[in-house]
Biopython code that builds the backbone (N, CA, C, O; Angstrom):
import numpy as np
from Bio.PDB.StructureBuilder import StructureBuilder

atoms = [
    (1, "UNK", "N", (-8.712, 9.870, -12.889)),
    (1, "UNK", "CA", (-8.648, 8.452, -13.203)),
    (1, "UNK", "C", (-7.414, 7.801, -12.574)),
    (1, "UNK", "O", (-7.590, 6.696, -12.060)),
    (2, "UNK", "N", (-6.046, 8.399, -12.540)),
    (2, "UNK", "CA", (-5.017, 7.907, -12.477)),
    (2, "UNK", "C", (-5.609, 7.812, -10.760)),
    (2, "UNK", "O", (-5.935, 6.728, -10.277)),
    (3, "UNK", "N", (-5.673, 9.017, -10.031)),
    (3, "UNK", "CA", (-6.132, 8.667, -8.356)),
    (3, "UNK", "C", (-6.786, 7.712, -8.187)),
    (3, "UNK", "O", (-6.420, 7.070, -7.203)),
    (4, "UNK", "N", (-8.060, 7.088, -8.991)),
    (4, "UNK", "CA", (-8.637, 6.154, -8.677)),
    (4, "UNK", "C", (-7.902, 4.896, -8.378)),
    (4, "UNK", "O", (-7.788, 4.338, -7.286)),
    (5, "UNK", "N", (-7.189, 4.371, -10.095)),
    (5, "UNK", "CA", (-6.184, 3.457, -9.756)),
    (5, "UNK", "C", (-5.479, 3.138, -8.564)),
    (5, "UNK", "O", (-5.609, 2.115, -7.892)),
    (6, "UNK", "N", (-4.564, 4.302, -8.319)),
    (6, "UNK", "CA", (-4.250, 4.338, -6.959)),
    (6, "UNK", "C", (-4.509, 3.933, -5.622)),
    (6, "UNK", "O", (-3.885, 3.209, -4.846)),
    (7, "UNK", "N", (-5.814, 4.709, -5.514)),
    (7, "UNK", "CA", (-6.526, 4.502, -4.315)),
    (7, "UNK", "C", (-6.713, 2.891, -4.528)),
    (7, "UNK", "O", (-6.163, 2.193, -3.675)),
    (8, "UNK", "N", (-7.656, 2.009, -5.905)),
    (8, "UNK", "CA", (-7.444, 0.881, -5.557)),
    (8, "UNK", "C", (-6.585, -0.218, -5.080)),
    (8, "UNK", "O", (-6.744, -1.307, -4.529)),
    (9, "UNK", "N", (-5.363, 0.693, -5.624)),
    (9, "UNK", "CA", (-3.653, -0.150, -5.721)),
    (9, "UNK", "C", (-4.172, -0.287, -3.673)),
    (9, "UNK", "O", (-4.565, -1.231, -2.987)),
    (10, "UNK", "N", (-3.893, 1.141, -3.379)),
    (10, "UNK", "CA", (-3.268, 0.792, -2.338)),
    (10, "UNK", "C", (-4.441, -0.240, -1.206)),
    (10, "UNK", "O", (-3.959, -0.981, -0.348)),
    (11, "UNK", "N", (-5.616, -0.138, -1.362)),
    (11, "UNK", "CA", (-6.723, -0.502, -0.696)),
    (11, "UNK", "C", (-6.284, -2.163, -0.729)),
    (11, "UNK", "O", (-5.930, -2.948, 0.151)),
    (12, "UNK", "N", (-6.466, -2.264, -2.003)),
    (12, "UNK", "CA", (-5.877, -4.270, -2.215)),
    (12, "UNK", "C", (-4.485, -4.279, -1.203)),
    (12, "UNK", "O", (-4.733, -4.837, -0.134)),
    (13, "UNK", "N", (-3.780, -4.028, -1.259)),
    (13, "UNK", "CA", (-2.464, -4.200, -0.870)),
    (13, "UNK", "C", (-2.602, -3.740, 0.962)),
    (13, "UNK", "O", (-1.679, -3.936, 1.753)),
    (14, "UNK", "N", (-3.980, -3.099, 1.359)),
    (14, "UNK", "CA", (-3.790, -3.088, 3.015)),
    (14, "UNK", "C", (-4.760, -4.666, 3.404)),
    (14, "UNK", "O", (-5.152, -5.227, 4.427)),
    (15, "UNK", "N", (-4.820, -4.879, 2.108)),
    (15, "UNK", "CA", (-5.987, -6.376, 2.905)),
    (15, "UNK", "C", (-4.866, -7.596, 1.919)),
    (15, "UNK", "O", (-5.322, -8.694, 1.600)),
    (16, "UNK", "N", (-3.690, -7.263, 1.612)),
    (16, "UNK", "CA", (-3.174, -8.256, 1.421)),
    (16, "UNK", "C", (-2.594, -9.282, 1.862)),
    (16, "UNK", "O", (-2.426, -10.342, 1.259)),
    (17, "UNK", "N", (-2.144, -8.909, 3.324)),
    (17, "UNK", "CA", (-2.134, -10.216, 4.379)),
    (17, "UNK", "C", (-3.138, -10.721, 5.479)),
    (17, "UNK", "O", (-2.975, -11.704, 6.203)),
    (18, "UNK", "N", (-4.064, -9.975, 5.465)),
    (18, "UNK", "CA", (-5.119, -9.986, 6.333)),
    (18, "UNK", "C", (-5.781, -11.182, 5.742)),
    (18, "UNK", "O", (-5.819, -11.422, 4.535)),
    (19, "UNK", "N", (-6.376, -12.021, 6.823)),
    (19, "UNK", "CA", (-6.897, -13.164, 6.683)),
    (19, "UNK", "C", (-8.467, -13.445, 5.981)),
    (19, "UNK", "O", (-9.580, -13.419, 6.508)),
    (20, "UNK", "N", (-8.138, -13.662, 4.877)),
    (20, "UNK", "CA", (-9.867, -13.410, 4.278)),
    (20, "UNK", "C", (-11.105, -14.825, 4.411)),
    (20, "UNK", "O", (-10.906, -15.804, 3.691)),
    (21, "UNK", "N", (-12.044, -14.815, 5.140)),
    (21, "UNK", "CA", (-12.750, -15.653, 5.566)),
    (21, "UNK", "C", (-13.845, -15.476, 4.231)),
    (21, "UNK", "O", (-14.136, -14.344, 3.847)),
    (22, "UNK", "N", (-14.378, -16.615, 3.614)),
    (22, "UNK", "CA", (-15.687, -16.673, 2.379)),
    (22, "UNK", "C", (-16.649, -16.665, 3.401)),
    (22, "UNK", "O", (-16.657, -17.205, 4.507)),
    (23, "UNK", "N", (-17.492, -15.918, 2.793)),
    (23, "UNK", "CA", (-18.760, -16.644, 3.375)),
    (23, "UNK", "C", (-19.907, -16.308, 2.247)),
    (23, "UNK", "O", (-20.061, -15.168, 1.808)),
    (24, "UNK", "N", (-20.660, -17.387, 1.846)),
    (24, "UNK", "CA", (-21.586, -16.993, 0.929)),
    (24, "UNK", "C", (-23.288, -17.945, 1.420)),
    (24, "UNK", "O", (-24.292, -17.954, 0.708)),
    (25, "UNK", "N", (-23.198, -18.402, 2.316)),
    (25, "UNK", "CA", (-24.821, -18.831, 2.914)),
    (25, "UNK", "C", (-25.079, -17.760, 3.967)),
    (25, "UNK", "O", (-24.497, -16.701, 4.202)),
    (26, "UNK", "N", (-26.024, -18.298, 4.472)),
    (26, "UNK", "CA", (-26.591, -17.413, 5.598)),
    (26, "UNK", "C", (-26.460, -17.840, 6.928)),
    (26, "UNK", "O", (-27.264, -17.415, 7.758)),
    (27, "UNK", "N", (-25.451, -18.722, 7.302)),
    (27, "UNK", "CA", (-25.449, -18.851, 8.733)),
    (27, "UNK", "C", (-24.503, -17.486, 9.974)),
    (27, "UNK", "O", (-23.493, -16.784, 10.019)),
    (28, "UNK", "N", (-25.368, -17.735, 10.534)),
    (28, "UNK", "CA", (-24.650, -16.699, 11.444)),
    (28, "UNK", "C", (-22.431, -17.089, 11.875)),
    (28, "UNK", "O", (-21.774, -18.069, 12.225)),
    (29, "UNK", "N", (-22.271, -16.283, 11.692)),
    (29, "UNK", "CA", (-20.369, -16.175, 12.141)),
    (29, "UNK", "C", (-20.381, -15.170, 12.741)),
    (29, "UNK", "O", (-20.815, -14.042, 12.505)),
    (30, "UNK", "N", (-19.578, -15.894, 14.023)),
    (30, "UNK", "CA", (-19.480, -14.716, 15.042)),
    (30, "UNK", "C", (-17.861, -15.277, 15.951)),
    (30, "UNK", "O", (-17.203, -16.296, 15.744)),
    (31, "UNK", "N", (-17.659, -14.351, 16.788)),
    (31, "UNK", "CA", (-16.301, -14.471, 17.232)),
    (31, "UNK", "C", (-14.947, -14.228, 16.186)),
    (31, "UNK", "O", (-13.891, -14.848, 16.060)),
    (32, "UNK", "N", (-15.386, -13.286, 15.655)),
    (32, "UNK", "CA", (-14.740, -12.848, 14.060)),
    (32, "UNK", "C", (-14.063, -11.749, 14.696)),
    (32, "UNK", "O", (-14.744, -11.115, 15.503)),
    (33, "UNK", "N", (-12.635, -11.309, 14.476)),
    (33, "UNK", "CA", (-11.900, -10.370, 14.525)),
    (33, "UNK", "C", (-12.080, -9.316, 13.626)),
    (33, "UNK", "O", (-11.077, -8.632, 13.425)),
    (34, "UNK", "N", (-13.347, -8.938, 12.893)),
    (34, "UNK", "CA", (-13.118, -8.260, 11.609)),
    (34, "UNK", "C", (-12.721, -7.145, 11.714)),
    (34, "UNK", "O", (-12.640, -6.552, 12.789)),
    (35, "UNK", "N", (-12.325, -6.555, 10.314)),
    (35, "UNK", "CA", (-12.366, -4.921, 9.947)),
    (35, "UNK", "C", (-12.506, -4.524, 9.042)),
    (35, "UNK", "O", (-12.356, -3.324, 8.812)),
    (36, "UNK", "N", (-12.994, -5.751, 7.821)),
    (36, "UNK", "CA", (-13.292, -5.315, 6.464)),
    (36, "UNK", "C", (-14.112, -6.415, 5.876)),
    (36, "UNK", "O", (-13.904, -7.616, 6.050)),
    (37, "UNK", "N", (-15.230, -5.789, 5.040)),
    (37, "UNK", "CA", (-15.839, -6.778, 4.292)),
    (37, "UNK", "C", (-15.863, -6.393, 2.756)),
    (37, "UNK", "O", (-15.965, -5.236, 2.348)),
    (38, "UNK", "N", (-15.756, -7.498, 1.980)),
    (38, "UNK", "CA", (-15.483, -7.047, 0.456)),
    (38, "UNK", "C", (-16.428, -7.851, -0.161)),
    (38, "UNK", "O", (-16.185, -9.058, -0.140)),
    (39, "UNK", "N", (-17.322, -7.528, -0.639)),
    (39, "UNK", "CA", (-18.164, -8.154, -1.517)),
    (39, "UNK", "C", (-18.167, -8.874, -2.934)),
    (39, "UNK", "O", (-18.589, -8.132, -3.820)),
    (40, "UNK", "N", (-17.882, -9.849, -3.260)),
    (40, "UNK", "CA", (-17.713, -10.345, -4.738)),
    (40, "UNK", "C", (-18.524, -10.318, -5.933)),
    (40, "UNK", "O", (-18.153, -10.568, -7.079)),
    (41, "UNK", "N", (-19.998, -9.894, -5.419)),
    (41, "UNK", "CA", (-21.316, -10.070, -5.566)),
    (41, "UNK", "C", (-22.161, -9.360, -4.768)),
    (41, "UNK", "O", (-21.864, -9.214, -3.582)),
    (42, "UNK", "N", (-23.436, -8.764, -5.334)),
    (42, "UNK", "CA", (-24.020, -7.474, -4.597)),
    (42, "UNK", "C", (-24.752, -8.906, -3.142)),
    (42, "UNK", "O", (-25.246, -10.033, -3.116)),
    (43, "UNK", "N", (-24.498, -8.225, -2.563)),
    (43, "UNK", "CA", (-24.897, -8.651, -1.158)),
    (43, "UNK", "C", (-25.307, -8.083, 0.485)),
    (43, "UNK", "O", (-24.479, -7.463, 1.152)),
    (44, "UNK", "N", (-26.634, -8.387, 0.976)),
    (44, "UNK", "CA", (-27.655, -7.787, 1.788)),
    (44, "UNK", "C", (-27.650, -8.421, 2.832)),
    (44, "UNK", "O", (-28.158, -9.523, 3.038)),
    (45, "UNK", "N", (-26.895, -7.544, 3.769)),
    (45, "UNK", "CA", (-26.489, -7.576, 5.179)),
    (45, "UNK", "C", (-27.963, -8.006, 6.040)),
    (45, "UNK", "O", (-28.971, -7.307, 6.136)),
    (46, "UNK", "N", (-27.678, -9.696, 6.755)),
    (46, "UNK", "CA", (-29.595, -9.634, 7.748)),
    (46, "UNK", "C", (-28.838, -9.829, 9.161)),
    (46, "UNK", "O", (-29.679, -10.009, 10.041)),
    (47, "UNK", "N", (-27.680, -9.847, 9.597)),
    (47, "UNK", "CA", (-27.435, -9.157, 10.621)),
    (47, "UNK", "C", (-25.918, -8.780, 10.792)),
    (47, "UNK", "O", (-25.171, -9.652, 10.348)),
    (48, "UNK", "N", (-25.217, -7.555, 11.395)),
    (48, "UNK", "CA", (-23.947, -7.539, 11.627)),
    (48, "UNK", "C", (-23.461, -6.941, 13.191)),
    (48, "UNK", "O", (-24.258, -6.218, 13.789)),
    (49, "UNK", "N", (-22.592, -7.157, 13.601)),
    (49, "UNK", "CA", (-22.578, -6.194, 14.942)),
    (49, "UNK", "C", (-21.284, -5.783, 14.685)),
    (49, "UNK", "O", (-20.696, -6.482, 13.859)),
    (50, "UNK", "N", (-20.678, -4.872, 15.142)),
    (50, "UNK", "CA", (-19.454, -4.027, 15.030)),
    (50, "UNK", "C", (-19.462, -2.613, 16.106)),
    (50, "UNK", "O", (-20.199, -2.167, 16.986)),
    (51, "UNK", "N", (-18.495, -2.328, 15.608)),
    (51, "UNK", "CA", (-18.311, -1.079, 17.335)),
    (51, "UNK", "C", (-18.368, 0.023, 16.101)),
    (51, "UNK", "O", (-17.594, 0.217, 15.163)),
    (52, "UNK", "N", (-19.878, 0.805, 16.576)),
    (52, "UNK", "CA", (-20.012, 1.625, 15.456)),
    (52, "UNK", "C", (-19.262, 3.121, 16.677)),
    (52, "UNK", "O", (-18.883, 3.193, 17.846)),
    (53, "UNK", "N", (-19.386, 4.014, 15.557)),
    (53, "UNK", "CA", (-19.202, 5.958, 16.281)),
    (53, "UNK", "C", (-19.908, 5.798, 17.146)),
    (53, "UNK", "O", (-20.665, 4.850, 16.939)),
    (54, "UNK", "N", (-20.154, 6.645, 18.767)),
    (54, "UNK", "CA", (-20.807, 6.785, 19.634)),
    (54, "UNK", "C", (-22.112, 8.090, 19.116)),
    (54, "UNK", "O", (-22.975, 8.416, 19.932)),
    (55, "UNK", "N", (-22.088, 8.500, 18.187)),
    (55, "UNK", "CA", (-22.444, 9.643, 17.588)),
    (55, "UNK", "C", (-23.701, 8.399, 16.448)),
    (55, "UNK", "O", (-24.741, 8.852, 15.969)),
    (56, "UNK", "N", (-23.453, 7.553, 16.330)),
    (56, "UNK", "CA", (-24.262, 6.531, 15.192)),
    (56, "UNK", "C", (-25.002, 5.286, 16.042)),
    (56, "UNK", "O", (-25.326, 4.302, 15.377)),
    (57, "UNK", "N", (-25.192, 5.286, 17.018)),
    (57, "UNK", "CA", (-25.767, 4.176, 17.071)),
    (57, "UNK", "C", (-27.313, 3.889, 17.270)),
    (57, "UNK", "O", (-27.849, 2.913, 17.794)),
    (58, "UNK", "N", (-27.981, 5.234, 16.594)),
    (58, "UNK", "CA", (-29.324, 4.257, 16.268)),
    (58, "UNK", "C", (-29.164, 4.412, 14.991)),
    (58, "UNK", "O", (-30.148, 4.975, 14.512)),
    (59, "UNK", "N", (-28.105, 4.082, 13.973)),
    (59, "UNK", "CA", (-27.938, 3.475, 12.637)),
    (59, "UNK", "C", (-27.457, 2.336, 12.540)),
    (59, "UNK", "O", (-26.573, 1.944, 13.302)),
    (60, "UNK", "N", (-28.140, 1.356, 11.243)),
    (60, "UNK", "CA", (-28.019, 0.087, 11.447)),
    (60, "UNK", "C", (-27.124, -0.143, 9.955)),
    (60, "UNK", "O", (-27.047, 0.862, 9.248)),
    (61, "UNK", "N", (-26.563, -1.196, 9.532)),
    (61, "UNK", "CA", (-26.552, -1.798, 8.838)),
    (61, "UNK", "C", (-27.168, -2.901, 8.121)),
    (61, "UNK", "O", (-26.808, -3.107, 6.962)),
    (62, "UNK", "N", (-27.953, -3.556, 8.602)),
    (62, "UNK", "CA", (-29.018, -4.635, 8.683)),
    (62, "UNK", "C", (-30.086, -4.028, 7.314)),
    (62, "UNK", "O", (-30.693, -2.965, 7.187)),
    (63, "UNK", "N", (-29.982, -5.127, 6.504)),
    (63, "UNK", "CA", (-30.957, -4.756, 5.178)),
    (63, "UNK", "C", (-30.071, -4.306, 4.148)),
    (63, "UNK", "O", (-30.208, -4.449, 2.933)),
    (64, "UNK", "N", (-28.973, -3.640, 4.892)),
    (64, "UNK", "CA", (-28.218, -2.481, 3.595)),
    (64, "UNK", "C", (-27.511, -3.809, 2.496)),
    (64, "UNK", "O", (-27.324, -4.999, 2.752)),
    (65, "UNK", "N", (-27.239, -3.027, 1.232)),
    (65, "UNK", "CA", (-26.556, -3.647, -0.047)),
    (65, "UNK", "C", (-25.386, -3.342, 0.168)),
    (65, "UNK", "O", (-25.053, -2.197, 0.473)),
    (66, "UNK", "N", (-24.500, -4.408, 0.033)),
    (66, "UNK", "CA", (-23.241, -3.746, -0.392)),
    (66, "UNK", "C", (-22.360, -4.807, -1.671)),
    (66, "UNK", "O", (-21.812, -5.906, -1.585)),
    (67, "UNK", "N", (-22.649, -3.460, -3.260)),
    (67, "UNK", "CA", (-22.316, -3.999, -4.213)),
    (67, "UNK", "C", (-20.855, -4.576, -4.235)),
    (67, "UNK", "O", (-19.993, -4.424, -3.370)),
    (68, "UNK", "N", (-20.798, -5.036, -5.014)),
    (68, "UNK", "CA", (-19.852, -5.995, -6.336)),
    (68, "UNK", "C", (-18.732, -5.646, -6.132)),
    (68, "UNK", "O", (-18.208, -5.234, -7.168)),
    (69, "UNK", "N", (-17.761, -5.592, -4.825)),
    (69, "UNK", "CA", (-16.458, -4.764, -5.224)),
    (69, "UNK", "C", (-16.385, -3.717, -4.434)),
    (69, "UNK", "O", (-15.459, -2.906, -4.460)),
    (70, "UNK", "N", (-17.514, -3.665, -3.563)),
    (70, "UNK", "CA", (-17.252, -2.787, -2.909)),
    (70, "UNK", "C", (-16.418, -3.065, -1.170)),
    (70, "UNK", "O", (-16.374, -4.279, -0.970)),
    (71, "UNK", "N", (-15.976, -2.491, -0.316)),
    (71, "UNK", "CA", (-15.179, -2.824, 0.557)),
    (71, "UNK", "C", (-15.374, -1.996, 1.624)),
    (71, "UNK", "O", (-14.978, -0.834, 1.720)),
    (72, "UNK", "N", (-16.063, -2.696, 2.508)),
    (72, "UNK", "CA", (-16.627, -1.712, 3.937)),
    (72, "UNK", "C", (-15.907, -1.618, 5.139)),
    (72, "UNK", "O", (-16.614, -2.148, 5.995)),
    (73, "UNK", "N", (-14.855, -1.214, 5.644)),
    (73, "UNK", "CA", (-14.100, -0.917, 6.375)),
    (73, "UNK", "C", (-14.555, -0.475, 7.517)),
    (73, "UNK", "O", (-14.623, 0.752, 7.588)),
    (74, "UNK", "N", (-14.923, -1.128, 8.525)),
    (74, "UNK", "CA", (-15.407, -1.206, 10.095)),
    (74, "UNK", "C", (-14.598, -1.895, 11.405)),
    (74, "UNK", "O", (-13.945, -2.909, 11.656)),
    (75, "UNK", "N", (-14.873, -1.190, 11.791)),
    (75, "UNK", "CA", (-14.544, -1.159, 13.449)),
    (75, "UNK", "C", (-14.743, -2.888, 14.138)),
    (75, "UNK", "O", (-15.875, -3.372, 14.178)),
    (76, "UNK", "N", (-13.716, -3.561, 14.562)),
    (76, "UNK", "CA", (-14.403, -4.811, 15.428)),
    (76, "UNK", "C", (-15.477, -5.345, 15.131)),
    (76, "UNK", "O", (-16.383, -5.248, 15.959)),
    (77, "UNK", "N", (-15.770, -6.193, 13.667)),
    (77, "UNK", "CA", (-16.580, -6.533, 13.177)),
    (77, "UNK", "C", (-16.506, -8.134, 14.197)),
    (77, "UNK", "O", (-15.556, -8.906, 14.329)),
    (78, "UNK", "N", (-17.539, -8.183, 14.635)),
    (78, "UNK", "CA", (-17.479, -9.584, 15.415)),
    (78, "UNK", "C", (-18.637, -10.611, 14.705)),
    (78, "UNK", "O", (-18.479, -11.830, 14.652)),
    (79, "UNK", "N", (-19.756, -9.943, 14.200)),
    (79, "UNK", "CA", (-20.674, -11.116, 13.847)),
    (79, "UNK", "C", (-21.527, -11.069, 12.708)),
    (79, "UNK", "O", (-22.380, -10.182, 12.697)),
    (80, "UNK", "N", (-21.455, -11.879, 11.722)),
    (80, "UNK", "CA", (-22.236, -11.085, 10.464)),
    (80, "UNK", "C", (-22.860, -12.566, 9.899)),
    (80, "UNK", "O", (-22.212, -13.611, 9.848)),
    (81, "UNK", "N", (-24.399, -12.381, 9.453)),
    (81, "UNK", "CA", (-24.624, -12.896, 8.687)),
    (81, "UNK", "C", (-25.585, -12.611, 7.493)),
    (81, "UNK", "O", (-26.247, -11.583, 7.635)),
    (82, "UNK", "N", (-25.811, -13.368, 6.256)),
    (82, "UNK", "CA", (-25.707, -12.576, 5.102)),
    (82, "UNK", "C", (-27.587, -13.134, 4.661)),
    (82, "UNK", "O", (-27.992, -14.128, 5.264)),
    (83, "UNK", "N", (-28.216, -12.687, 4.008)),
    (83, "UNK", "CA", (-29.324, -12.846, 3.122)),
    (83, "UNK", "C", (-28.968, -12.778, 1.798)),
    (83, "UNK", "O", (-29.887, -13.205, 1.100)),
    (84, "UNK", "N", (-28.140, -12.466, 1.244)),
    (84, "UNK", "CA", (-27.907, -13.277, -0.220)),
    (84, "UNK", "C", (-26.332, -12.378, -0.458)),
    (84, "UNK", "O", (-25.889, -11.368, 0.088)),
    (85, "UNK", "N", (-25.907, -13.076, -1.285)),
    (85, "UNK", "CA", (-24.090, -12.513, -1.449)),
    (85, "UNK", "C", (-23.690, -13.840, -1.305)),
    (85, "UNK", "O", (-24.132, -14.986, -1.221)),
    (86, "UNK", "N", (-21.971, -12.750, -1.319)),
    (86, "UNK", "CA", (-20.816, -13.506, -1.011)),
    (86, "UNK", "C", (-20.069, -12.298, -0.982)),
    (86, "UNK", "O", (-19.988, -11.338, -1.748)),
    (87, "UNK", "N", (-19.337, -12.715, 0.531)),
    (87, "UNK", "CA", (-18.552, -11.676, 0.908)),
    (87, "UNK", "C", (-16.942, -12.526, 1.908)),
    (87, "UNK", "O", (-16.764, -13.657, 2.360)),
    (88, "UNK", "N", (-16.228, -11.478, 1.881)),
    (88, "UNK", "CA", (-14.639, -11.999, 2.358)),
    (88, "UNK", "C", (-14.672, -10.782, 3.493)),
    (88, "UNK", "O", (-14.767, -9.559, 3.390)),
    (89, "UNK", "N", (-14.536, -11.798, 4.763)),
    (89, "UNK", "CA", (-14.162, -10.860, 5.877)),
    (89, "UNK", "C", (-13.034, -11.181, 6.062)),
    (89, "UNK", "O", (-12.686, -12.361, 6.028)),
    (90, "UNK", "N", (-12.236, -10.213, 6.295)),
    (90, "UNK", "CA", (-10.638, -9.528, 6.347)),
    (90, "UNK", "C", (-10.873, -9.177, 8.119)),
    (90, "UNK", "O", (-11.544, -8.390, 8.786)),
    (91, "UNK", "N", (-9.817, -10.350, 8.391)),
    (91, "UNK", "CA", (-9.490, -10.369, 10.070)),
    (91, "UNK", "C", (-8.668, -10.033, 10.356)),
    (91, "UNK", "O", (-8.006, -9.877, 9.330)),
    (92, "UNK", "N", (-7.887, -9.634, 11.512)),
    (92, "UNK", "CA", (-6.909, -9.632, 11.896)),
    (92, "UNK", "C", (-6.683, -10.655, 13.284)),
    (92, "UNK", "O", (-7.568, -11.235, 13.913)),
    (93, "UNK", "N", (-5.282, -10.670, 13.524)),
    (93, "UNK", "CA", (-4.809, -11.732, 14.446)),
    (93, "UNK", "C", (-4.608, -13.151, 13.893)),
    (93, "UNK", "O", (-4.463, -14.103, 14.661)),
    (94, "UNK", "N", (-4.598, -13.299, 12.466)),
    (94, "UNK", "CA", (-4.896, -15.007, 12.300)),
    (94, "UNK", "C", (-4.179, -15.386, 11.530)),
    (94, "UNK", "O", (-4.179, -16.577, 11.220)),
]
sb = StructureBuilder()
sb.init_structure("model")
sb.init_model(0)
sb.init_chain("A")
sb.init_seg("    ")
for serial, (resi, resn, name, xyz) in enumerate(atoms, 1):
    if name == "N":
        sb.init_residue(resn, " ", resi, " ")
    sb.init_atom(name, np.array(xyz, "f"), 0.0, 1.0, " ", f" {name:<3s}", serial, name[0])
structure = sb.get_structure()
């Protein structure tokens, strides 16, 4: 239990200056510096692009859930848009 805490302590505190963008409709955003998305609300990815493993790329993200709190940590997230949620992309450079 106490590790858990932890691990959350420190997770909040690497996206604590990082620039958090809302987004809760469905229009496409792109030209996004990302590297993290945090969900506030369970929310279903209808398109994203990012620089996946060379070892993964006929795996998609597209369709997937990502609950309430949860925090997806990816590679050059450049373009995402959502089918239902609300999510905070965590940029860098801004």
């Amino acid at each position: 239990m106490e590790n858990t805490k932890e691990i959350k302590k420190l997770t909040e505190l690497s996206l604590l200056n990082a620039n958090g963008l809302f987004i809760s409709d469905t229009n496409l955003r792109s030209n996004l510096t990302g590297f993290a998305v945090k969900a506030i609300e369970a929310t279903v990815i209808a398109s994203i692009a990012y620089q996946s493993a060379t070892n993964a790329t006929s795996n998609t993200l597209v369709g997937e859930t990502i609950l309430a709190g949860d925090i997806w940590f990816l590679t050059a997230i450049t373009s995402i848009s959502l089918t239902s949620g609300a999510v905070f992309i965590y940029q860098t450079g801004e």
